[in-house]
C-alpha positions as CSV (number, residue, x, y, z in Angstrom):
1,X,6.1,-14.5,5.9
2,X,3.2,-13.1,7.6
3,X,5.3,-9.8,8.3
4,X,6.3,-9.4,4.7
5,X,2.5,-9.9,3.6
6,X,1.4,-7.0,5.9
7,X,4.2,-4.8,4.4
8,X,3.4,-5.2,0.6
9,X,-0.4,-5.0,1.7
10,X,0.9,-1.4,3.3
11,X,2.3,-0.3,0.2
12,X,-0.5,-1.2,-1.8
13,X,-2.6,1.1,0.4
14,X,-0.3,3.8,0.1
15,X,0.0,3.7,-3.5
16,X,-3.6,3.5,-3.6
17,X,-3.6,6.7,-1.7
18,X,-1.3,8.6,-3.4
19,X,-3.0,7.7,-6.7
20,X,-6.6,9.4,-5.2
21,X,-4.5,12.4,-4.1
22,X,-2.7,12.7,-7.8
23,X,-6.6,12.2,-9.1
């Protein structure tokens, strides 16, 4: 459980960057 936390918490960071990049 801990793992798959970390994972979605990683793909909310990356969406987050991609979204400053396409701004």
């Amino acid at each position: 459980m801990g793992k798959q936390s970390a994972i979605s918490n990683q793909q909310s960071v990356i969406i987050y960057k991609l979204s400053v990049i396409s701004y």
